[in-house]
C-alpha positions in Angstrom: 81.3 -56.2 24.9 81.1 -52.3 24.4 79.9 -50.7 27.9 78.2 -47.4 27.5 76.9 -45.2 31.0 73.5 -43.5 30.1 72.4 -40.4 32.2 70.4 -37.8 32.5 68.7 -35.5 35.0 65.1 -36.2 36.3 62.8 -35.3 34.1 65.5 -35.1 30.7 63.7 -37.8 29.1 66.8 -40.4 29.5 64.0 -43.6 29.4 62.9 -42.2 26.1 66.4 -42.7 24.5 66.8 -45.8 26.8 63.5 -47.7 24.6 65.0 -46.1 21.7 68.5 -47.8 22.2 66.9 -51.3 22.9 64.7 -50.9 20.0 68.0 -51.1 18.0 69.1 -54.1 19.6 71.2 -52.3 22.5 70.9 -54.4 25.6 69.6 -52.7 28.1 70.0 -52.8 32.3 67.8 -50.3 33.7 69.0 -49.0 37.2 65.7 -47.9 38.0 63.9 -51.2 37.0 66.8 -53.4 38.9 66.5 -50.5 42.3 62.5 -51.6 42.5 63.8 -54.9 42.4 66.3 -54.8 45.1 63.4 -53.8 47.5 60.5 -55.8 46.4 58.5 -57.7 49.4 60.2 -60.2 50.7 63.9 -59.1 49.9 66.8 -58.4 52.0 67.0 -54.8 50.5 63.2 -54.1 52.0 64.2 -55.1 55.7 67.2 -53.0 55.2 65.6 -50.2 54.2 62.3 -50.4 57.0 64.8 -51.0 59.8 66.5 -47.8 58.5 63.3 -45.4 57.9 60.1 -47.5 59.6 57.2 -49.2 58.6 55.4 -45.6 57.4 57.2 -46.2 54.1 55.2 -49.3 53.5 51.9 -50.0 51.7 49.2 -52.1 53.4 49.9 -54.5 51.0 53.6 -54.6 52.7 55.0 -53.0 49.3 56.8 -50.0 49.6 55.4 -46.4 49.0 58.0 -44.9 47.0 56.3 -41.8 46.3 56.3 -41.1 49.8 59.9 -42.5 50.8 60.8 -40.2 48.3 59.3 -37.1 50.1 61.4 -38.5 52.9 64.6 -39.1 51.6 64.8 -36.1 48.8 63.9 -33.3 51.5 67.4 -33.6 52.9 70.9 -34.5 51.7 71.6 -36.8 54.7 68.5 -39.2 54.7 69.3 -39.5 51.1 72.8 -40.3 51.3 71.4 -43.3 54.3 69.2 -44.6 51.8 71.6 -44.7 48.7 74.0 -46.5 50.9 71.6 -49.4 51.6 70.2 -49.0 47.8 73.3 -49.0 45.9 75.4 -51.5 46.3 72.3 -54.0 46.1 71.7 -52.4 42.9 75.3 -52.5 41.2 75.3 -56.1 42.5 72.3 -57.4 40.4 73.2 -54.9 37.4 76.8 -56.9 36.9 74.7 -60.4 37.3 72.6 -59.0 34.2 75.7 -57.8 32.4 77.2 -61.1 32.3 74.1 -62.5 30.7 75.1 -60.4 27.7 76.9 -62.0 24.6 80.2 -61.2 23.9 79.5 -58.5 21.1 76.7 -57.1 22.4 76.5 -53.2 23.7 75.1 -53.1 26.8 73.3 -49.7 28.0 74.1 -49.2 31.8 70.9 -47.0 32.2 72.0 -45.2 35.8 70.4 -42.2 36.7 73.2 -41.1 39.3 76.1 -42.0 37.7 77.5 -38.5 37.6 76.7 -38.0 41.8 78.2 -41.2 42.1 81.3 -41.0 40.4 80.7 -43.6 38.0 82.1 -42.2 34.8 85.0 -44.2 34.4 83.4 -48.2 34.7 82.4 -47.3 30.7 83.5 -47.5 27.8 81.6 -44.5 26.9 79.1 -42.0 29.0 76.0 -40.7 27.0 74.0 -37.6 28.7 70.7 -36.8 27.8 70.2 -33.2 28.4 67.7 -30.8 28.9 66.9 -27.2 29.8 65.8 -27.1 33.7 62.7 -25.3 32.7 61.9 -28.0 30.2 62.7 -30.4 32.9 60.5 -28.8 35.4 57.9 -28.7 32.8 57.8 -32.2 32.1 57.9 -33.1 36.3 54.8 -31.1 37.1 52.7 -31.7 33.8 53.6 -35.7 33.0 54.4 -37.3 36.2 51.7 -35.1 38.3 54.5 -34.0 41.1 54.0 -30.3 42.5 56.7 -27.6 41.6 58.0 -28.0 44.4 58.6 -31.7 44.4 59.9 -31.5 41.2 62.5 -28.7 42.1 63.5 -30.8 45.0 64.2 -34.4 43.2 66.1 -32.0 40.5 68.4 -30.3 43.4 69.1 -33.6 44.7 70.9 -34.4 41.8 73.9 -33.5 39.8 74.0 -29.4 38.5 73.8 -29.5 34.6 77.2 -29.1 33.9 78.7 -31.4 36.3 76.9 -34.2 34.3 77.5 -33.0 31.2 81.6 -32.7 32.0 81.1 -36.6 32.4 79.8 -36.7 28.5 82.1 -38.2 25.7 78.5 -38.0 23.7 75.6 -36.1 24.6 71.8 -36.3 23.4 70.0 -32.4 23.5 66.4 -33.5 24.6 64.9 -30.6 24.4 62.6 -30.4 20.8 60.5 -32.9 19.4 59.9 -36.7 19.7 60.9 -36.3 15.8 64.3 -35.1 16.4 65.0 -37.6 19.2 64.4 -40.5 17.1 67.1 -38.3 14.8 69.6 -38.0 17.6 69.3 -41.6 18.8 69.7 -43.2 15.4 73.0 -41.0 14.9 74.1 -42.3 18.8 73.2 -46.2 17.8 75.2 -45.7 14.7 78.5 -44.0 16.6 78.3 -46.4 19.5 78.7 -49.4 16.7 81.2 -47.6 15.3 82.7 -47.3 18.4 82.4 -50.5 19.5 83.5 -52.3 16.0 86.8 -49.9 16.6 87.7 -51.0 20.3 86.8 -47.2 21.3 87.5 -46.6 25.0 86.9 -43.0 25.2 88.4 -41.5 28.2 86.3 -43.6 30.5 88.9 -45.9 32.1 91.1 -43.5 34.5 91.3 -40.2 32.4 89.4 -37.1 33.3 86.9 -36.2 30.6 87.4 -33.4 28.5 85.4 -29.5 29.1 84.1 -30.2 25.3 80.9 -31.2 24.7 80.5 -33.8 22.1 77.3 -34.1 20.4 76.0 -36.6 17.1 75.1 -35.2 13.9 74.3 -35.9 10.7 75.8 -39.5 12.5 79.2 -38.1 13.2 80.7 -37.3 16.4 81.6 -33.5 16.8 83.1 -31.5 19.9 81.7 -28.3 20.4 84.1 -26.6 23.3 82.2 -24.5 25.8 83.7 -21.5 27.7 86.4 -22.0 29.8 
C-alpha cells in the first residue's frame, strides 16, 4: 500500500484533483466526507459537539448547520481549536477503518484538508499540495460557494499560510489555469505516484523534515524547483 497526504488551502480546488485521482483508480478517503460523518444525527460526535457549542448549531431537523457552526468556530482561533479537538480524533479513527479496507497494492489518497496545521506530514508516504494564488482562491470562495469576502478571507486565515503548506510538499499540483491543464497535471501526479509506489518510494515523510524545494510534475517527471532561501 503507497500512502499519499493530499492538501490544499480552501478554495485551491484540492476535490477537483481528489475526483481526478479516483477516476484513475486511486482509492480515495475523503476527510471532509468522513468529518460529516462523525457528526451525523444520532452519533456520539453530534452530542459531543452540542454539549460543547449548544443546540443553536442544529437544524430543526436535528441535523447540524454547518454553515453557521462555521461562522462560530472560524471567527476565533480558540473555538476552533475546541471543535477540532472533539472533530479530529473521531475523524482519523474512521479514516484508518477505511484504509484497512484497501488491498494491499492499492494507493490510497488521504484527502485531509488540515494536514499541514495539524502536523500530519510525516504518516505518508508522500504529501501532494494543491496550490493556488490567494486571490484566485478568494475568487473562487465568493463566486462558486456563495460565501461573502469576508467569510471567505476568514476560513482562508484559519488555515495554514501558503508556504507553510507548501514546505510540507514532496509534489505539488499549481491549480491556478484551466480545467485543461489540471487534467495535465493530475495525469503526470497518477503516473509519478505509481512510479513511486512500484519503487517502494518513501519520500521524506516518515521522520525527516521536508526539503525548502518545491517539487512539481511535468511532462510526467518529478522536478525540484528551489525557491529563495
Amino acid at each position: 500500500m503507497y500512502r499519499v497526504g493530499l492538501t490544499g488551502g480552501i478554495g485551491s480546488g484540492k476535490s477537483e484533483v481528489s475526483r481526478r485521482l479516483a477516476g484513475y483508480g486511486a482509492v480515495v478517503i475523503d476527510a471532509d466526507a468522513v468529518a460529516r460523518q462523525v457528526v451525523a444525527p444520532g452519533t456520539p460526535g453530534l452530542a459531543a459537539v452540542v454539549a460543547e457549542f449548544g443546540t443553536g448549531i442544529l437544524r430543526p431537523d436535528g441535523s447540524l448547520d454547518r454553515d453557521r457552526l462555521g461562522e462560530i468556530a472560524f471567527a476565533d482561533p480558540g473555538t476552533l481549536a475546541r471543535l477540532n479537538a472533539i472533530v479530529h480524533p473521531l475523524v482519523a479513527r474512521r479514516m484508518a477503518e477505511l484504509e484497512e479496507k484497501a488491498g494491499p497494492d492499492a494507493i490510497v489518497v488521504h484527502d485531509v484538508p488540515l494536514l499541514a496545521e495539524n502536523g500530519l506530514a510525516s504518516r505518508y508516504d508522500a504529501v501532494v499540495v494543491v496550490d493556488a494564488p490567494d486571490h484566485a482562491r478568494l475568487e473562487r470562495l465568493t463566486a462558486r460557494r456563495g460565501m461573502t469576502a469576508a467569510q471567505a478571507r476568514a476560513r482562508m486565515a484559519a488555515q495554514a499560510t501558503r508556504e507553510r503548506r507548501l514546505a510540507c510538499a514532496d509534489l505539488v499540483v499549481d491549480n491556478s489555469g484551466s480545467l485543461a491543464e489540471l487534467d495535465r497535471q493530475v495525469g503526470d501526479l497518477w503516473a509519478e505516484l505509481r512510479r513511486r509506489a512500484r519503487h517502494g518510494h518513501r519520500g521524506r515523510g516518515r521522520g525527516e523534515a521536508r526539503p525548502r524545494g518545491r517539487v512539481t510534475t511535468a511532462g510526467g517527471t518529478a522536478r525540484r524547483e528551489e525557491r529563495d532561501r
